[in-house]
N, C-alpha and C positions, 0 to 999 in steps of 0.2 A: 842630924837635924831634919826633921818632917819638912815638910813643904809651906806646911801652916805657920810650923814655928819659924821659916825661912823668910817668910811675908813678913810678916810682926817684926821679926829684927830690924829686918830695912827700914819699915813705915816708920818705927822710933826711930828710926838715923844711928840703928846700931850695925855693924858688918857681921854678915851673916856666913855660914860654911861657900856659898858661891852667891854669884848675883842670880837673883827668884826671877823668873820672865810667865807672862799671862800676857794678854792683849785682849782687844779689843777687835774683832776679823767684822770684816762687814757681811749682811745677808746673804748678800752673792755668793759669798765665797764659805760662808754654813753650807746653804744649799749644797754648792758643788760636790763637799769635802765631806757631806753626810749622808748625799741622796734621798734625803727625806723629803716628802711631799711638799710643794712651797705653799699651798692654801695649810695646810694641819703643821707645817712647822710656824706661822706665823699666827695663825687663831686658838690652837691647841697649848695649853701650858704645861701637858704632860709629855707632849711632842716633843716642846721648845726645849726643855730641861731635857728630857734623851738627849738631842743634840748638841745642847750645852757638856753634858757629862762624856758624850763620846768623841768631842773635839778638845776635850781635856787631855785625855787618855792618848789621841792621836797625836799632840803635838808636847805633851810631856810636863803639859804648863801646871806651874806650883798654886794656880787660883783657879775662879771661873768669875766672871761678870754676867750679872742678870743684866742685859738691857733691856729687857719686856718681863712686864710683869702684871699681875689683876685681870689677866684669862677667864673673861665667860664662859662657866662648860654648858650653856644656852645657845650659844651663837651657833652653833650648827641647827639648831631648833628656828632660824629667823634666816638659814637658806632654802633657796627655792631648787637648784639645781646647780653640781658643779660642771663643765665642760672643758675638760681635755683637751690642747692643741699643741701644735710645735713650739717646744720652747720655753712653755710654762699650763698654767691654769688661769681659765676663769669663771669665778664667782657670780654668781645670779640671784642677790638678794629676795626676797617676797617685799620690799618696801621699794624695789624696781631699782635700787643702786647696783653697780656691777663693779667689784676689782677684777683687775687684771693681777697674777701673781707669777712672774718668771722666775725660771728655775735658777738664775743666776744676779737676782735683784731686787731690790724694795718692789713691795706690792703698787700700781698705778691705780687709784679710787678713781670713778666715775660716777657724782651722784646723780639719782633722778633728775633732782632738782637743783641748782646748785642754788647754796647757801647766802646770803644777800650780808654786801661786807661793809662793818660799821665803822664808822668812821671816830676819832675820840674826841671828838667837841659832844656829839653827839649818845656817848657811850655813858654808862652809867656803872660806877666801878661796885655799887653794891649790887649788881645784877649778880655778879662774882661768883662762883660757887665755894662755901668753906673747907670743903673737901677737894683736891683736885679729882677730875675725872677722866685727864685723855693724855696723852703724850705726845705732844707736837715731834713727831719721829723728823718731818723733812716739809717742806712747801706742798700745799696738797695730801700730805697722808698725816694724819696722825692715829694712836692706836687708844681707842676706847679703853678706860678701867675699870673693870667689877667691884664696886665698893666690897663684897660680900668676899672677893676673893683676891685681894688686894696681893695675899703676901704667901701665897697658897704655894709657890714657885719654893721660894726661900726654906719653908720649911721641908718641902719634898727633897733641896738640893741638900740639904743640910744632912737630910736622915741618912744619903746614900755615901756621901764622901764629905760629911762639914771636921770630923774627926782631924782628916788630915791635911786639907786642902783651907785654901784661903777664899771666902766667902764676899761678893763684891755686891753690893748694892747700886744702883741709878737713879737720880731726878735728873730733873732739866732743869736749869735757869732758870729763874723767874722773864728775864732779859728775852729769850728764847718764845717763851709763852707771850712777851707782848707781840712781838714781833710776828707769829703767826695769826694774833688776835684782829690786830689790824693791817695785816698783808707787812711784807716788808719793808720795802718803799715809801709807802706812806706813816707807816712807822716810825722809820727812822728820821722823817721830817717831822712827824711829831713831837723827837725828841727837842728839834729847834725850836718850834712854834708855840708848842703848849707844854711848856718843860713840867709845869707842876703839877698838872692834870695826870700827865706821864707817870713821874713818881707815885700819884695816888693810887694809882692803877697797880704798878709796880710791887706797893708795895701792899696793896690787897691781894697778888701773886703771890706774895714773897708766903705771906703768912700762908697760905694752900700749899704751894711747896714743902715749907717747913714741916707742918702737917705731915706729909706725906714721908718725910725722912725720917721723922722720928718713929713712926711707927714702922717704917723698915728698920730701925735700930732694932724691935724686940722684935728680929724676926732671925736671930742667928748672922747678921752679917760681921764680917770682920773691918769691913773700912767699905762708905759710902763714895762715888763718885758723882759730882756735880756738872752734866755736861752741858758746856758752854761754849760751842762754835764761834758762834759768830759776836764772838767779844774780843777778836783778834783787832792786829791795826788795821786791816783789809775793810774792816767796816768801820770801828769807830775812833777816836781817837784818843789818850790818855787821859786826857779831863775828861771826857765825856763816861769813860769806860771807871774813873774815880763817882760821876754824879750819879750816874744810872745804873753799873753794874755792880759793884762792887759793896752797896750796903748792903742787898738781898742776898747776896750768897757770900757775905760775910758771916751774915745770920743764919742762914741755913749751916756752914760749917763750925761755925761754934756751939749751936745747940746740940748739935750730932756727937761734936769731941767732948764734949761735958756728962754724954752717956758713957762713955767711954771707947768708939766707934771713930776711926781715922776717918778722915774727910780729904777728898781730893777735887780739881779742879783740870777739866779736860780743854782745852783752848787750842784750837788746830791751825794752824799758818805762822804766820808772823806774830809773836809778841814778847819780841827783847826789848820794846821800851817800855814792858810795864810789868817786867818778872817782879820787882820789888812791888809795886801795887796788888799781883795775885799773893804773894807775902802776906799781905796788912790782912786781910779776908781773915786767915786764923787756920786758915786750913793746914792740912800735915803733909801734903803733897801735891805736885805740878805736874801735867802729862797735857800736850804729846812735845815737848820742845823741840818740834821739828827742823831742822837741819836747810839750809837751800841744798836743794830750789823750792821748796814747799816751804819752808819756814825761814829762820833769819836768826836761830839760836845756836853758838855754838859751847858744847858741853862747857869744855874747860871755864870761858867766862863764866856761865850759867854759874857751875859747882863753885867758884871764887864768890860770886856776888849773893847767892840766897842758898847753896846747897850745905850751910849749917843749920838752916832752920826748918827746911821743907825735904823731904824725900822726891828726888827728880825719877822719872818715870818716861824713858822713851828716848826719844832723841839719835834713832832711825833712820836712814836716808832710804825713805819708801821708795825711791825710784833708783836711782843707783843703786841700794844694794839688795831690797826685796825684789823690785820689777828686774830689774837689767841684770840680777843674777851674783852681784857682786861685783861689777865694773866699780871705780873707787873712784869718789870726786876729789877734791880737794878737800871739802867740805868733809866727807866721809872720815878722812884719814884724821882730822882735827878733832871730830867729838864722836869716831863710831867708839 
């Protein structure tokens, strides 16, 4: 059984010759584990996919996940100068913005000017754009899209290893996008204050997301991943996480599985009271059901309560047994 066909068994909820493993590693730890440049591994999309392709090969994994995609091969054309220092690079825009980019970290933006932040009473949801354009990556950074080169990634990964390897797509949440739109705090009190303003907003997200998925479906992916942090209990709560999150990327994973493209849903911390609600959504799969101390999932219920209808994905004890080496919690020995 190929690696490809080892994905596909799982995603259908079929058992496959061994259990398939990929992940999701963060920027830091590309950087470390490729020693590629941090400014051209993060701006460059023929960089990013090198390193995609050669952290494949290094760690054995039956996939790859594109998390950055729609690389300007311009943007080098709108710097002014890069400067080399301990520890990372920095970026010197011609529009006078500077990143900072460490060799073991998410890039730090510093704009000229900082941006002036809108409030939603005030907001006007068809300002909207129909196309998404930027990837709310973290608070403070997000990474620009090239309409013109949206998908330019997919097809280069595809040509060198899509044959035998399992091919991973990425949006973000609509949830994710309001939340960076109007900071997150005041966000999240939006969701109390002006519930239906919210939703409108919401759900003129929803449709740009969508957008954006389908047209990664005709780009060689095997199964789409819907990343949605901060839709854990940590921030919201069940009903809220049924009003607000759960119609938009209900809709984004159904339009995606009607291509014929698995659709999955990434939720990091705490979320065993609403595994059945990530269910309803339609999606084909749940990741990361983190384990405590980081999460509150343990496998066995998990696979009891929703693991005939969704493919679970994860469920890891990142600090017991990645960080500490393999020290075993209690936790561990229950769902490693």
């Amino acid at each position: 059984m190929t690696a490809k066909e080892r994905m596909a068994r799982a995603m259908a909820l079929g058992v496959p010759d061994r259990v398939p493993v990929m992940c999701q590693m963060s920027i830091g730890h590309m950087l470390l584990q490729t020693g590629l440049p941090p400014s051209q591994f993060w701006l460059s999309g023929d960089c990013f996919a090198e390193g995609l392709l050669k952290l494949r090969e290094l760690y054995s994994f039956d996939g790859i996940l594109v998390s950055l995609h729609g690389h300007s091969p311009d943007r080098e054309g709108r710097i002014l100068r890069i400067q080399a220092g301990v520890g990372g690079e920095t970026v010197f825009w011609k529009n006078g913005d500077q990143t900072y980019f460490p060799s073991d970290d998410l890039p730090r933006h510093f704009p000229a000017k900082m941006p002036r932040q809108v409030s939603l009473s005030e907001f006007d949801p068809e300002s909207l754009p129909d196309f998404m354009d930027h990837i709310p990556v973290s608070k403070g950074l997000t990474f620009a899209l090239d309409r013109e080169h949206l998908f330019d990634i997919f097809d280069f990964i595809h040509a060198r290893c899509g044959a035998d390897y399992s091919i991973h797509g990425e949006v973000t949440s609509p949830f994710d996008y309001f939340l960076s739109l109007f900071d997150y705090s005041d966000a999240l009190v939006a969701l109390l204050e002006e519930p239906e303003k919210s939703k409108e907003v919401l759900e003129r997200l929803t449709e740009s997301v969508v957008r954006l998925a389908l047209g990664m479906t005709e780009h060689h992916i095997d199964a789409l991943k819907i990343s949605s942090p901060y839709a854990g209990s940590g921030f919201i709560s069940p009903r809220f996480y049924r009003e607000f999150v759960l119609p938009g990327e209900g809709r984004i994973a159904k339009q995606v599985r009607a291509r014929g493209v698995h659709a999955y849903t990434h939720t990091c911390g705490a979320l065993n009271d609403r595994l059945e609600m990530m269910v309803e959504a339609g999606v084909s799969g749940i990741e990361c059901l983190d384990p405590p101390p980081l999460g509150d999932v343990d496998l066995e219920d998990a696979k009891k309560r929703v693991g005939g209808r969704v493919f679970i994905k994860g469920n890891l004890d990142p600090v017991n047994v990645l960080l500490r080496g393999g020290q075993k919690s209690s936790s561990t020995k229950r769902g490693g």
